[in-house]
N, CA, C and O atoms as a GROMACS GRO file, in nm:
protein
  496
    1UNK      N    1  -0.398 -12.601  12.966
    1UNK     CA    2  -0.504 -12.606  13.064
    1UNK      C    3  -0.629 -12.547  13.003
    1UNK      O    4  -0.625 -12.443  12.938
    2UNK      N    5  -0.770 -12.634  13.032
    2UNK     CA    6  -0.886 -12.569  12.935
    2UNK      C    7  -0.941 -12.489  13.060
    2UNK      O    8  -0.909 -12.520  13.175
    3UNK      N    9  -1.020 -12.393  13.033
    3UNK     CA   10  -1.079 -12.318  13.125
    3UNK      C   11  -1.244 -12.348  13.103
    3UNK      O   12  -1.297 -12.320  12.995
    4UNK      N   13  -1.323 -12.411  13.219
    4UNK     CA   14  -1.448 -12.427  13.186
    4UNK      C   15  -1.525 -12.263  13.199
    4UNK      O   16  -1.543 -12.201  13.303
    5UNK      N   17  -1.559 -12.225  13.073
    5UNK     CA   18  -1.622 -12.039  13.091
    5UNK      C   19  -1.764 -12.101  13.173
    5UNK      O   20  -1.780 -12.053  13.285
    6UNK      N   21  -1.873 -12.210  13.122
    6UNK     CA   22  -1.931 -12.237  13.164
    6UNK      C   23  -1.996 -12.234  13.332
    6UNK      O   24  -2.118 -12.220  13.349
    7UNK      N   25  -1.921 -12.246  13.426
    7UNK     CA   26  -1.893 -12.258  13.566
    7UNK      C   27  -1.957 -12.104  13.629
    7UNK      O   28  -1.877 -12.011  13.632
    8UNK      N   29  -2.065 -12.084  13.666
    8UNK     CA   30  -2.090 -11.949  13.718
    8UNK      C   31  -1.998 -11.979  13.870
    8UNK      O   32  -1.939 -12.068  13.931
    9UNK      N   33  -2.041 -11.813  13.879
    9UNK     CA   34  -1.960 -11.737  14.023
    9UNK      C   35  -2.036 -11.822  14.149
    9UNK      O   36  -2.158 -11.830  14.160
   10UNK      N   37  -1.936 -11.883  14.244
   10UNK     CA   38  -2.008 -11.903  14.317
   10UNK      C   39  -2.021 -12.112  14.350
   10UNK      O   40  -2.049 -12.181  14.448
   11UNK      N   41  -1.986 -12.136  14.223
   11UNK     CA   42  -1.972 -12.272  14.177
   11UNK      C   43  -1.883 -12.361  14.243
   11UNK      O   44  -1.796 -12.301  14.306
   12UNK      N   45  -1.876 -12.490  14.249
   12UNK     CA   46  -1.743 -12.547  14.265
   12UNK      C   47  -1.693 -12.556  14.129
   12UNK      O   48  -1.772 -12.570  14.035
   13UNK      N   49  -1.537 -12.546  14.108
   13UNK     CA   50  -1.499 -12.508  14.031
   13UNK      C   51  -1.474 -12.373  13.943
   13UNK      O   52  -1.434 -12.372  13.827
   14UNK      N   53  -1.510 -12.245  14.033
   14UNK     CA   54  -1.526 -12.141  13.964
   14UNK      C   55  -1.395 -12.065  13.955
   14UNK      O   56  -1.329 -12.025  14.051
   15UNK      N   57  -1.366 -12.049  13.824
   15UNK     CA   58  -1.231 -11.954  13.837
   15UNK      C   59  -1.212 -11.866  13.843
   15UNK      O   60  -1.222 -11.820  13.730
   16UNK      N   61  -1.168 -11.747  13.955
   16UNK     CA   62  -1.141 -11.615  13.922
   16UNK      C   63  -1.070 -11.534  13.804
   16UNK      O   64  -0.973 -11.575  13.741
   17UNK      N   65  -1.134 -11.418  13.787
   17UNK     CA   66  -1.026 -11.357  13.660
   17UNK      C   67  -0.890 -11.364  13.685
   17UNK      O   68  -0.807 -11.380  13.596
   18UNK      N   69  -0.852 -11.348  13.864
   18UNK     CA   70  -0.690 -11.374  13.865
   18UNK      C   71  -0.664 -11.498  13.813
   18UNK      O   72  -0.589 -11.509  13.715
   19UNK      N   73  -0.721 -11.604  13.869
   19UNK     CA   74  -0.662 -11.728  13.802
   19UNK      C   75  -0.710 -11.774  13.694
   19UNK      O   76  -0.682 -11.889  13.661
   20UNK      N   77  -0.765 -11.722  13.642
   20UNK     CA   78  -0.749 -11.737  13.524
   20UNK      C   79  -0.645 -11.664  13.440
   20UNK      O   80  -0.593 -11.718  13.342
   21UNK      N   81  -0.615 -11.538  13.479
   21UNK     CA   82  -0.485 -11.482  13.417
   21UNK      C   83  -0.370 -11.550  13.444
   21UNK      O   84  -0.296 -11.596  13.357
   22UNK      N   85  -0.348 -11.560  13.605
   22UNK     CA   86  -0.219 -11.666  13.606
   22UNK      C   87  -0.212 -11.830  13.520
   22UNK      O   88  -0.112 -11.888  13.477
   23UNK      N   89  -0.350 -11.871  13.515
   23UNK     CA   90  -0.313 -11.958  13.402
   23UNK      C   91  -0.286 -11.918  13.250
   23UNK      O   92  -0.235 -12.000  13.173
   24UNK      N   93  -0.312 -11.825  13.221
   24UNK     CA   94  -0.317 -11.827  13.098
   24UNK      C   95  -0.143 -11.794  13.081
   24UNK      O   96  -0.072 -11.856  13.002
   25UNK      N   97  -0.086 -11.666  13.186
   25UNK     CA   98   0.031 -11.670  13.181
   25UNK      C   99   0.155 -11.786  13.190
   25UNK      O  100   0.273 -11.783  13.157
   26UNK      N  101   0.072 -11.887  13.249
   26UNK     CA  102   0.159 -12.011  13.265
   26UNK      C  103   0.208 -12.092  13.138
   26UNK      O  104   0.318 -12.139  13.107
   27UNK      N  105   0.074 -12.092  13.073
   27UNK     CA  106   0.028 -12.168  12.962
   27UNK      C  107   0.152 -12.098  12.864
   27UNK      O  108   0.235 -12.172  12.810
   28UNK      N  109   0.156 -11.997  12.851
   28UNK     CA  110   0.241 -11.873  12.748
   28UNK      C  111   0.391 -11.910  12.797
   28UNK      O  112   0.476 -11.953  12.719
   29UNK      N  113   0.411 -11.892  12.919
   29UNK     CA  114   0.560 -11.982  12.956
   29UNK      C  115   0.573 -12.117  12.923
   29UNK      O  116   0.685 -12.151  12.884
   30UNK      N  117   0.509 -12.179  12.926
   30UNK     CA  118   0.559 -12.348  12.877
   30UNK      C  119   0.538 -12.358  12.744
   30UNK      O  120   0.558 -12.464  12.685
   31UNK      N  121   0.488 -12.235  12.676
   31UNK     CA  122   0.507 -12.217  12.544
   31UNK      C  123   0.342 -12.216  12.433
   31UNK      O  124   0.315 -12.148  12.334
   32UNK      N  125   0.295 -12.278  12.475
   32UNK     CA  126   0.126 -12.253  12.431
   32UNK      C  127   0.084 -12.131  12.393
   32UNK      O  128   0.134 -12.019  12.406
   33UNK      N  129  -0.018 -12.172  12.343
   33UNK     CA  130  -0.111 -12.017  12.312
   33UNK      C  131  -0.203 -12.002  12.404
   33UNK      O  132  -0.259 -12.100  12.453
   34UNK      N  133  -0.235 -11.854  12.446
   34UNK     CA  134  -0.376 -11.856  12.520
   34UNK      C  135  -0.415 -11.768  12.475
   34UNK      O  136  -0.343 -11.727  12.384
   35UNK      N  137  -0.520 -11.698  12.497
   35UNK     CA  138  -0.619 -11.563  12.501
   35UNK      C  139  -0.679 -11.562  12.669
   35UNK      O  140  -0.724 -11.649  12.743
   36UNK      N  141  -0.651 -11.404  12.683
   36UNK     CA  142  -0.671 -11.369  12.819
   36UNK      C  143  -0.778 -11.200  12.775
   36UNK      O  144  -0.742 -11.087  12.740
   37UNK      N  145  -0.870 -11.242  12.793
   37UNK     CA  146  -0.932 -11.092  12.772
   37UNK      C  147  -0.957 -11.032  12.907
   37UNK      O  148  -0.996 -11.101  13.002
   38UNK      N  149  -0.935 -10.905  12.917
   38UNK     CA  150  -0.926 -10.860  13.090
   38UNK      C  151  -0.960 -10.736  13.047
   38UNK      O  152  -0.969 -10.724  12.925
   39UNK      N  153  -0.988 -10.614  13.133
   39UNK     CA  154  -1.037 -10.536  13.129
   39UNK      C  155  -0.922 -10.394  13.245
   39UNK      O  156  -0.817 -10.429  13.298
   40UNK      N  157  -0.968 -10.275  13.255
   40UNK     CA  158  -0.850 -10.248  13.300
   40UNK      C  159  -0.901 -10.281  13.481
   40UNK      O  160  -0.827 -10.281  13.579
   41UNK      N  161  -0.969 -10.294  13.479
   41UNK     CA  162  -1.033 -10.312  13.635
   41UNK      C  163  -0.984 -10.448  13.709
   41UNK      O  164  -0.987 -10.468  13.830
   42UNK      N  165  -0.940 -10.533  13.610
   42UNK     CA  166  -0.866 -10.601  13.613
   42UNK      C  167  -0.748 -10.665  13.663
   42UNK      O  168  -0.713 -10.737  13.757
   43UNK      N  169  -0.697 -10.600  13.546
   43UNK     CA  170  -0.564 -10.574  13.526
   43UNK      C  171  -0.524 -10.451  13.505
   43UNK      O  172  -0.570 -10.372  13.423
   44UNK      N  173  -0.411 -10.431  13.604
   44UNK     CA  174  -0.352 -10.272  13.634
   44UNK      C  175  -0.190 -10.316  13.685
   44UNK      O  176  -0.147 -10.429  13.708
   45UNK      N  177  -0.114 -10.176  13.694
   45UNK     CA  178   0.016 -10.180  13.689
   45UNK      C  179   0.061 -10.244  13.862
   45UNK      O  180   0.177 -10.251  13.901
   46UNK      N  181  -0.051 -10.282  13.939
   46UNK     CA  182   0.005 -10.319  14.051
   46UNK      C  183  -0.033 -10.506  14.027
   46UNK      O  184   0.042 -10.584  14.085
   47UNK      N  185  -0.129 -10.553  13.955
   47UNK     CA  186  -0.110 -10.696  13.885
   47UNK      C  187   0.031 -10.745  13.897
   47UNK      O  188   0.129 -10.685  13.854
   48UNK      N  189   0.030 -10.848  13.954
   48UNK     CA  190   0.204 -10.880  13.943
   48UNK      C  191   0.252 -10.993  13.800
   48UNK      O  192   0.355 -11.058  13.784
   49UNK      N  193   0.121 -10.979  13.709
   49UNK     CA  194   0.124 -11.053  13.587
   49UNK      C  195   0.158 -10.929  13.500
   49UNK      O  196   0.198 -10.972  13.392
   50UNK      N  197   0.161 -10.743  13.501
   50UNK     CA  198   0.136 -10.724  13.430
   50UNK      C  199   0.268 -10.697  13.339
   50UNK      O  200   0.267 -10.637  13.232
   51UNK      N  201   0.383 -10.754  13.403
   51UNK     CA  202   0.506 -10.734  13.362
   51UNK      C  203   0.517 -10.776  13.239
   51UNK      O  204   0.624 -10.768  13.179
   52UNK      N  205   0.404 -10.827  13.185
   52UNK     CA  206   0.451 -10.948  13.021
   52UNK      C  207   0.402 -10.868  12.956
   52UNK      O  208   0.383 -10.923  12.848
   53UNK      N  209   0.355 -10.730  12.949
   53UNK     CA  210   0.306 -10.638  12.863
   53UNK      C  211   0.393 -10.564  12.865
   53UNK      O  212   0.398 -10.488  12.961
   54UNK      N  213   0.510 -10.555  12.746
   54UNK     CA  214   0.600 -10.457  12.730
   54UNK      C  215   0.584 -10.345  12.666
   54UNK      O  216   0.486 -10.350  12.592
   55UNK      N  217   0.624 -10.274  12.665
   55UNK     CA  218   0.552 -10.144  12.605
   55UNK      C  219   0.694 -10.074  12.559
   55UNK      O  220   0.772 -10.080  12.654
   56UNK      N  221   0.751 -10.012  12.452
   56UNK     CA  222   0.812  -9.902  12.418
   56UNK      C  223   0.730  -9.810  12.308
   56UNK      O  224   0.654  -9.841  12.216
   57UNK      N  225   0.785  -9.672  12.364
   57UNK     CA  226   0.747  -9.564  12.276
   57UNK      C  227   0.887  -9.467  12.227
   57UNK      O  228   0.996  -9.444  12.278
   58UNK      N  229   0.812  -9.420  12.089
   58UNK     CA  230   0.883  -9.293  12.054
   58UNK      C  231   0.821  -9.181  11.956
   58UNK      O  232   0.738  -9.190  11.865
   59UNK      N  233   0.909  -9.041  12.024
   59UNK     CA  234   0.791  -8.943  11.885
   59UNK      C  235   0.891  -8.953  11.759
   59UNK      O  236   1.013  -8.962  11.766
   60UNK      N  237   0.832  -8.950  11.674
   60UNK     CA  238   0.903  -8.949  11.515
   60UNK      C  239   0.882  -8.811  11.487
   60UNK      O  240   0.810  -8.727  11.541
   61UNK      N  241   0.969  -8.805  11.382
   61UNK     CA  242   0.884  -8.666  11.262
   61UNK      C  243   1.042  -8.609  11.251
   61UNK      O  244   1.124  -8.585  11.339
   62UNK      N  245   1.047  -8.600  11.113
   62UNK     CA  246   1.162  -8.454  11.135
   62UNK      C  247   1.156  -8.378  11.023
   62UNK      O  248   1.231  -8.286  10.988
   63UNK      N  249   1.021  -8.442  10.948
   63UNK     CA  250   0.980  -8.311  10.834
   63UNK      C  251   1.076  -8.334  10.689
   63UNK      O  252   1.072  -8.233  10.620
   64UNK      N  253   1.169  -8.456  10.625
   64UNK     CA  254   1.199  -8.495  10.570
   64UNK      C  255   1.203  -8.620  10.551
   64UNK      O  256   1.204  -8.634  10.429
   65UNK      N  257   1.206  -8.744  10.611
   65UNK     CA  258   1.203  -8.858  10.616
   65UNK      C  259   1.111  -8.921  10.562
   65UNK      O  260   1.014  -8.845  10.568
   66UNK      N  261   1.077  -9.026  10.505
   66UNK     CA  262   0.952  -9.150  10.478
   66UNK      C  263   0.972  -9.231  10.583
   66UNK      O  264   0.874  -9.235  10.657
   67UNK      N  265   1.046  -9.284  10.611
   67UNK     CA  266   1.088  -9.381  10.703
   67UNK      C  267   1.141  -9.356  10.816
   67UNK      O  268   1.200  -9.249  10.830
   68UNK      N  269   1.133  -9.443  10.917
   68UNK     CA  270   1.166  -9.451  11.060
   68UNK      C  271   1.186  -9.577  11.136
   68UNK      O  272   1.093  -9.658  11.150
   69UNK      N  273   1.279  -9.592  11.175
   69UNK     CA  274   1.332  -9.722  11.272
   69UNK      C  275   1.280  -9.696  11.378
   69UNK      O  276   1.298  -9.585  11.427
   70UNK      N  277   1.184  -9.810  11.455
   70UNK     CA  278   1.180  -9.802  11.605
   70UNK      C  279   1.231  -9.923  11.644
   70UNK      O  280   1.190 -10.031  11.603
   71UNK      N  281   1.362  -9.900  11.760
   71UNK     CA  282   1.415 -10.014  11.823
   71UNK      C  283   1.296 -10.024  11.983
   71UNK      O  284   1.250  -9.935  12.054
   72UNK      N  285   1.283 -10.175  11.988
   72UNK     CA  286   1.227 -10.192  12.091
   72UNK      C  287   1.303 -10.269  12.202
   72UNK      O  288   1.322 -10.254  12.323
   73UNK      N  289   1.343 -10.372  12.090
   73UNK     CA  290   1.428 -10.493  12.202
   73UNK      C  291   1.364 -10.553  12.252
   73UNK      O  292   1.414 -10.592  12.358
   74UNK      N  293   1.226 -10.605  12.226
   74UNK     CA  294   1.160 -10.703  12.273
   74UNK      C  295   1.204 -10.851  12.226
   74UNK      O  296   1.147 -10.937  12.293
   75UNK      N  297   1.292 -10.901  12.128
   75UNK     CA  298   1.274 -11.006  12.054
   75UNK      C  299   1.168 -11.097  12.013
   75UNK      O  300   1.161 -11.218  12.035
   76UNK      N  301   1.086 -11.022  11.951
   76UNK     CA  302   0.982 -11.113  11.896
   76UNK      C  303   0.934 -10.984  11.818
   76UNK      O  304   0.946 -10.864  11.838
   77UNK      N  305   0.856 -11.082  11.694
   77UNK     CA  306   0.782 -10.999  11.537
   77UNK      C  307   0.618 -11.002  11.624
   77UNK      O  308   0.538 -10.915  11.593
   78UNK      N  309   0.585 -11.092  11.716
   78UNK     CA  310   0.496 -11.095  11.790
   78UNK      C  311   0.407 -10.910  11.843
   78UNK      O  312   0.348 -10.909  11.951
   79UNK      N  313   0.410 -10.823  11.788
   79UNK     CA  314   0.389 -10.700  11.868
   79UNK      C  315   0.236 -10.653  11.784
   79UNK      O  316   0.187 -10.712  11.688
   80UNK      N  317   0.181 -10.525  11.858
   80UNK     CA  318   0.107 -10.446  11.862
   80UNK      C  319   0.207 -10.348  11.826
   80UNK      O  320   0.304 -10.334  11.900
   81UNK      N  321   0.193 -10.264  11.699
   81UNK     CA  322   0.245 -10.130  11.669
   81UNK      C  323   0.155 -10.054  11.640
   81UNK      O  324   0.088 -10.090  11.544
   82UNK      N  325   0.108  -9.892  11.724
   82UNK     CA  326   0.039  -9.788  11.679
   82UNK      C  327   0.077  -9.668  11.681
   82UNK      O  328   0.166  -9.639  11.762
   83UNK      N  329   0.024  -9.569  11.597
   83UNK     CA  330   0.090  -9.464  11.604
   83UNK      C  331   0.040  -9.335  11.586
   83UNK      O  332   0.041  -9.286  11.472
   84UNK      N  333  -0.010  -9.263  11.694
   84UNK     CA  334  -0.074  -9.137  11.684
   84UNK      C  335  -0.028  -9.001  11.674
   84UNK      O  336   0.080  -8.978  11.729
   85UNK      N  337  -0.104  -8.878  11.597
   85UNK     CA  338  -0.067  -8.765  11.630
   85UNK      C  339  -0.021  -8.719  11.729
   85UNK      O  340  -0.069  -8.782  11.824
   86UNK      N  341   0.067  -8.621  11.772
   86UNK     CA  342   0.118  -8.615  11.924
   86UNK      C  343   0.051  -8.431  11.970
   86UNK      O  344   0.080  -8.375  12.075
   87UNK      N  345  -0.028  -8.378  11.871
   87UNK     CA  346  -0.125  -8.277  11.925
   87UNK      C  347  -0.265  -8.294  11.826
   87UNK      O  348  -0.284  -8.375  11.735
   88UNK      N  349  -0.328  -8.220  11.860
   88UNK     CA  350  -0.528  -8.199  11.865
   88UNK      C  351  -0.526  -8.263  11.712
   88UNK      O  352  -0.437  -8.229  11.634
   89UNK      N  353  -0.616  -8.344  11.678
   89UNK     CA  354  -0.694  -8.401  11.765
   89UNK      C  355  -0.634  -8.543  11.818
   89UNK      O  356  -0.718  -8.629  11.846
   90UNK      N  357  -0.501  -8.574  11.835
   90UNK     CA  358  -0.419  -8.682  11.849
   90UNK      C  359  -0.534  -8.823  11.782
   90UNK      O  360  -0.574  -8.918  11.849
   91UNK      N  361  -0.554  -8.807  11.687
   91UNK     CA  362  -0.578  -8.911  11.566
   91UNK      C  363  -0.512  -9.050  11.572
   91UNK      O  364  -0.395  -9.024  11.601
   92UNK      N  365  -0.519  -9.140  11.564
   92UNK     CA  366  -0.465  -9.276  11.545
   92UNK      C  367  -0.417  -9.266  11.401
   92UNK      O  368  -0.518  -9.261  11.330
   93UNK      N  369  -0.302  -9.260  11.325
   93UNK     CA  370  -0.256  -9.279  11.179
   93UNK      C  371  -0.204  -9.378  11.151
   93UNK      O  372  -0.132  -9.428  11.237
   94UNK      N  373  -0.221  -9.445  11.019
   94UNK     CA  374  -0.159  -9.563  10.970
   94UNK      C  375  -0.095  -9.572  10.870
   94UNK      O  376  -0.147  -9.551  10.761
   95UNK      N  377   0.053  -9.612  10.887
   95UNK     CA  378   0.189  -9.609  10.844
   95UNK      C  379   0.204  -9.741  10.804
   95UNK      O  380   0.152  -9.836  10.862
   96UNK      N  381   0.296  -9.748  10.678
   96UNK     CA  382   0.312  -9.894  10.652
   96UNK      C  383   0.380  -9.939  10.766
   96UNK      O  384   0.461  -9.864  10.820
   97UNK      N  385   0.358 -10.062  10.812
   97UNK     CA  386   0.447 -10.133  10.950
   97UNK      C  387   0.540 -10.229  10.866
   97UNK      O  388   0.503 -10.316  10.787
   98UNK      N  389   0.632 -10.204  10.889
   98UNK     CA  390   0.721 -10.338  10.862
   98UNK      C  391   0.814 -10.413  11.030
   98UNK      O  392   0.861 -10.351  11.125
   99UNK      N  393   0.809 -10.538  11.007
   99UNK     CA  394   0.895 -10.580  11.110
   99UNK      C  395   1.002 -10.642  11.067
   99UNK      O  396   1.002 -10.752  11.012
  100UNK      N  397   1.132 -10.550  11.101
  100UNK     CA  398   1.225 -10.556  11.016
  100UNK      C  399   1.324 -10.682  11.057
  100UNK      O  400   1.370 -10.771  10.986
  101UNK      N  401   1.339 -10.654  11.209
  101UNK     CA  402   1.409 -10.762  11.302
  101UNK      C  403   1.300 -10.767  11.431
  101UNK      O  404   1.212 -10.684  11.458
  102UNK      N  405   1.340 -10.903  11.506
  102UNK     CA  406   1.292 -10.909  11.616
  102UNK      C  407   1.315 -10.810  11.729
  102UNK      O  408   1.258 -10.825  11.837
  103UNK      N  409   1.395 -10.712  11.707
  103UNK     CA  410   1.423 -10.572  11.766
  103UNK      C  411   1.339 -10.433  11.740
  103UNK      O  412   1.318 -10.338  11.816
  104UNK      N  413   1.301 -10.456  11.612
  104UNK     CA  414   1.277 -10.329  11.534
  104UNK      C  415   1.172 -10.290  11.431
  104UNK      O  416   1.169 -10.347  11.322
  105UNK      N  417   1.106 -10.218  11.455
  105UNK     CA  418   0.948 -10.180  11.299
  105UNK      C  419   1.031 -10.090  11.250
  105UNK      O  420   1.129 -10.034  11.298
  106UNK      N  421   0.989 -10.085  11.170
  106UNK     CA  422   1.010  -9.962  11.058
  106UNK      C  423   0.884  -9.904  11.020
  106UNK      O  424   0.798  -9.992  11.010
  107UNK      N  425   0.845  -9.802  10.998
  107UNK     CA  426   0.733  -9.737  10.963
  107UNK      C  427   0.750  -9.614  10.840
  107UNK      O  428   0.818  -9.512  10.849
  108UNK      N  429   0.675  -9.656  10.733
  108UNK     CA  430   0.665  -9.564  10.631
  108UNK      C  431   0.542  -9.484  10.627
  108UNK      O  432   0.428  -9.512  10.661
  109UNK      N  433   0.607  -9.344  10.563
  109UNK     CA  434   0.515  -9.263  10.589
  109UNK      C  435   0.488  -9.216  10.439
  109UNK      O  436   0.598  -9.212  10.382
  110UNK      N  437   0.380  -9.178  10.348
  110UNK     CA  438   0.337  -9.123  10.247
  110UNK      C  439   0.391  -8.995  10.183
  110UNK      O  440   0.422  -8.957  10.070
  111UNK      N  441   0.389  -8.935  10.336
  111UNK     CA  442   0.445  -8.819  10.296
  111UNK      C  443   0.569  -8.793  10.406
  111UNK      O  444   0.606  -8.889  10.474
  112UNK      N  445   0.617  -8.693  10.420
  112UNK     CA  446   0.780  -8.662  10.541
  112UNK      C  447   0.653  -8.610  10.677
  112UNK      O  448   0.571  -8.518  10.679
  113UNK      N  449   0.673  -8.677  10.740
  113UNK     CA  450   0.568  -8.576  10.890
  113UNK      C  451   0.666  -8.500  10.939
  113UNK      O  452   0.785  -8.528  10.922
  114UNK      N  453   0.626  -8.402  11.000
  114UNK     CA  454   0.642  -8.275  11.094
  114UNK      C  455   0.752  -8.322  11.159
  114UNK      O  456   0.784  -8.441  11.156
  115UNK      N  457   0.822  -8.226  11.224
  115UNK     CA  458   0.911  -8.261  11.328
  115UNK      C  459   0.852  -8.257  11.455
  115UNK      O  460   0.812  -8.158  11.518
  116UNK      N  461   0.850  -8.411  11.496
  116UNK     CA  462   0.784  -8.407  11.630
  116UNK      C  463   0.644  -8.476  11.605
  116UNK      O  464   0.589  -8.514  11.708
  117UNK      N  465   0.597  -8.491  11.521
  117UNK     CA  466   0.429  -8.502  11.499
  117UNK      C  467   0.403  -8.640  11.522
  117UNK      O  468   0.280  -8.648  11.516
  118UNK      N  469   0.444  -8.740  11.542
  118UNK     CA  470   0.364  -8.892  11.571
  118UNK      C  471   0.477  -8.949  11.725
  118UNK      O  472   0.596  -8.930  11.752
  119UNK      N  473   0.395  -9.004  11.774
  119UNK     CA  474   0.413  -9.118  11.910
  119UNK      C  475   0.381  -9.211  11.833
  119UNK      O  476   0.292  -9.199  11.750
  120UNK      N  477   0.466  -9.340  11.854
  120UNK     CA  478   0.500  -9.479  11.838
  120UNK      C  479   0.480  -9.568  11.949
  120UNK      O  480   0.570  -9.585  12.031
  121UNK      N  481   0.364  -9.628  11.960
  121UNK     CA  482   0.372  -9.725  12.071
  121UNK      C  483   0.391  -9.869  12.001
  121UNK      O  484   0.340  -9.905  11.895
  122UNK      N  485   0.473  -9.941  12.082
  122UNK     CA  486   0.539 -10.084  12.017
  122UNK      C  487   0.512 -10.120  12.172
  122UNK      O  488   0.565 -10.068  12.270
  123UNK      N  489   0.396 -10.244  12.165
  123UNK     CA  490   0.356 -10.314  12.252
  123UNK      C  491   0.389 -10.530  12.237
  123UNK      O  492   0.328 -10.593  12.150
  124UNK      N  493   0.444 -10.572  12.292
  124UNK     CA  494   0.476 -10.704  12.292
  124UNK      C  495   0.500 -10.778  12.377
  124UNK      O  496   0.527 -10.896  12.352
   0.00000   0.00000   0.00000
């Protein structure tokens, strides 16, 4: 389904941001690609679309390791992986990402981090 952006508010033919999200979600079920840019004003946890944003987290660190498995269980290589300090100034850091299975990143680290020191968000 094409979306005319063209069409101001107010128009015949004008699409709301909801429907436009529910199309785009449709489009993603029958298997297509879309892009849905939304904002959080938007879209929020009472959205009844916002269920397709999966989210797992975990803290890493145990002060010997390079490496770390995060299971998500999303099935798909499809994800957003980030991974921040988990005190001051909670920094955004970047770890090699690997996607090992459609379950799972792996993340290498340079050096062994802290015990406790990074949050893992795995978004898909």
């Amino acid at each position: 389904m094409a979306l005319d952006t063209n069409i101001q508010p107010g128009q015949p033919g004008h699409i709301t941001e909801h429907e436009e999200i529910t199309a785009a979600v449709t489009a993603l079920q029958a298997g297509a690609s879309a892009y849905v840019a939304a904002d959080a004003a938007h879209v929020n946890a009472s959205d009844p679309h916002s269920q397709y944003l999966r989210q797992a987290f975990a803290t890493i660190g145990n002060g010997e390791s390079l490496t770390y498995s995060v299971t998500h269980n999303f099935n798909t290589r499809r994800l957003t992986v980030q991974v921040f300090e988990t005190s001051s100034p909670f920094q955004q850091v970047f770890p090699t990402v690997g996607l090992a299975t459609p379950n799972t990143v792996v993340l290498t680290f340079s050096s062994p981090p802290a015990v406790g020191a990074f949050e893992v968000v795995v978004q898909g």
